[in-house]
C-alpha positions in Angstrom: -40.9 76.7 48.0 -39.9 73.5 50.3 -43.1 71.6 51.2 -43.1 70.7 55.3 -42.3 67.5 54.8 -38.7 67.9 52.9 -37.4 71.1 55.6 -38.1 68.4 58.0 -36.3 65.4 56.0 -33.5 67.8 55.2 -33.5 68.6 59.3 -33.2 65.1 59.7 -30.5 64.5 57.7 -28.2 67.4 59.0 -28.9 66.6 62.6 -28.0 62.7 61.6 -24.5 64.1 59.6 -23.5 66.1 62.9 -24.5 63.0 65.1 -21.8 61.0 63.1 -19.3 63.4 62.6 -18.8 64.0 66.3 -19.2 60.4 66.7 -16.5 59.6 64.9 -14.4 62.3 66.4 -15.1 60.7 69.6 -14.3 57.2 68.5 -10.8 58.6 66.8 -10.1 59.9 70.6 -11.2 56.6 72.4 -9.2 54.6 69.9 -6.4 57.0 70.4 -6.4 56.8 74.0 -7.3 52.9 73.9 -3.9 52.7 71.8 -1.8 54.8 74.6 -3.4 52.7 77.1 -2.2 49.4 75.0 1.5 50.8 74.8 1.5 51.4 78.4 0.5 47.9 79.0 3.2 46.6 77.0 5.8 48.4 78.9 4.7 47.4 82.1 4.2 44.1 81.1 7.9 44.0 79.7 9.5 45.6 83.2 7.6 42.7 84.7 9.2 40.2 82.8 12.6 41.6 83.2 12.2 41.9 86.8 10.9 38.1 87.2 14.3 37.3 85.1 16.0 39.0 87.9 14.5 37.4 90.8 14.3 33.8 89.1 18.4 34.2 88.2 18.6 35.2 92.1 16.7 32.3 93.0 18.3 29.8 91.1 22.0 31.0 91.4 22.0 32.8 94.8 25.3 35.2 95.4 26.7 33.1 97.5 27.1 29.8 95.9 27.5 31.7 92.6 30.0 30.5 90.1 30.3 32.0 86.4 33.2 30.7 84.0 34.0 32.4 80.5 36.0 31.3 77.5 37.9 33.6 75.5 40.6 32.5 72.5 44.1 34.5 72.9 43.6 37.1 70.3 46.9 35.8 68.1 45.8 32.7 67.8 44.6 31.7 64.7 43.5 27.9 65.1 39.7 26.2 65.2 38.1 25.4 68.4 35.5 22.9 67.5 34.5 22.1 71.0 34.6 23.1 74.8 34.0 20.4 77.6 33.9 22.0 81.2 33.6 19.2 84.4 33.4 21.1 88.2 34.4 17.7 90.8 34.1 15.2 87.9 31.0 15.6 87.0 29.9 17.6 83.6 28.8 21.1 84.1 28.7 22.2 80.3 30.2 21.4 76.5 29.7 23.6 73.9 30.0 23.0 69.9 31.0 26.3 68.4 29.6 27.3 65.1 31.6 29.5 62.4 30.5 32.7 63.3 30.9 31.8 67.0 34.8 31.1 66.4 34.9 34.3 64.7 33.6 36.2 67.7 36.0 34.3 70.1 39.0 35.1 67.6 37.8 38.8 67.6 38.2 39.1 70.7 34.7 38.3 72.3 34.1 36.2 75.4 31.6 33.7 76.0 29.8 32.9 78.9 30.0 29.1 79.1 28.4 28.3 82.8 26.6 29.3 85.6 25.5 27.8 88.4 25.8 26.6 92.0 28.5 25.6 94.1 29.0 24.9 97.6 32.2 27.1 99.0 35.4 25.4 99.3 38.1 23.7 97.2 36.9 22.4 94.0 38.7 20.7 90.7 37.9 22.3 87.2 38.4 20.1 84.4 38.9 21.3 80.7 38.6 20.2 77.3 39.5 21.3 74.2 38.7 19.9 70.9 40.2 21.7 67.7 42.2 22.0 64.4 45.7 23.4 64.4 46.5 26.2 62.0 48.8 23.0 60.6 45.1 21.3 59.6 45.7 18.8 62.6 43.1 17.4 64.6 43.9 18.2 68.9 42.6 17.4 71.5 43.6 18.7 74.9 42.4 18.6 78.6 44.0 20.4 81.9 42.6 20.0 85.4 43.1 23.4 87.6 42.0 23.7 91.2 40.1 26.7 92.5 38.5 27.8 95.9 35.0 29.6 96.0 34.4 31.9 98.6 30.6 33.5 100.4 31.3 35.9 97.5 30.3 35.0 93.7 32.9 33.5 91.4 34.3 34.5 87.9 36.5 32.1 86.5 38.0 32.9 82.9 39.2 29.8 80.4 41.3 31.3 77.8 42.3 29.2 75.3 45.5 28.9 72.8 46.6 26.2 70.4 48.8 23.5 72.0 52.2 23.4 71.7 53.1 27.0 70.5 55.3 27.1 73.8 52.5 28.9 76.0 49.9 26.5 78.2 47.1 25.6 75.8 44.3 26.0 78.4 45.1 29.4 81.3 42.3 29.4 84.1 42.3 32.6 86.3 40.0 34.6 88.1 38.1 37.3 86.4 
């Protein structure tokens, strides 16, 4: 027979294992619902972000005085482009060194967004460099200066390129 004192222990100690067992049933749900409230966070906090990339590239480069130029490498071409200098009225707007895989991109067929900024509508003088390797192994260097007019309306200039002296233009400027 179980003395008073040891019904009363063993009381105690079931009431204490069912005190922890729906404890921790309730602390699985709060930590389940504290981690869907975390994920939830992140995602607003990352359409946040993306909409302050928005409004800051609106800000900065406003439609109108928008002007975006690309560089692409005619697909049959099979020489080096080491280097891209781009001057808008004489004065430098962007140069780029191209790295291997970079090339290999260009050469594939990918385009490159080289600039973006502002300018003022109007006539306006675009000024191109190209430093490179023939598929001879000679060093080249080439420049061409092409006018273009920017309208209320953003621009899209495309620079493709080709290796000199192949009987087409080394540098073609156009509207994209």
């Amino acid at each position: 027979m179980l003395r008073p004192n040891t019904v009363v222990l063993l009381a105690i100690v079931a009431l204490f294992a069912a005190t922890t067992a729906h404890s921790q049933d309730l602390a699985g749900e709060n930590l389940r619902s504290l981690d869907g409230q975390v994920q939830e966070i992140k995602s607003d906090v990352l359409d946040i972000a993306s909409e302050l990339q928005n409004l800051e590239e609106r800000l900065l480069y406003p439609s109108g005085t928008q002007l975006s130029i690309f560089v692409a490498v005619e697909q049959t071409e099979d020489f080096r482009l080491d280097a891209v200098q781009i001057e808008i009225n004489g004065e430098l707007a962007t140069h780029h060194i191209y790295s291997f895989n970079e090339l290999e991109a260009l050469q594939k067929g990918g385009v490159q967004r080289a600039y973006t900024g502002n300018v003022v509508t109007g006539d306006h003088e675009l000024r191109v460099t190209v430093i490179g390797k023939s598929d001879s192994g000679e060093d080249f260097s080439e420049s061409g200066t092409f006018a273009f007019s920017k309208g209320v309306k953003p621009k899209t200039l495309g620079i493709t390129l080709a290796e000199p002296g192949l009987g087409s233009d080394g540098i073609q400027v156009g509207d994209w």
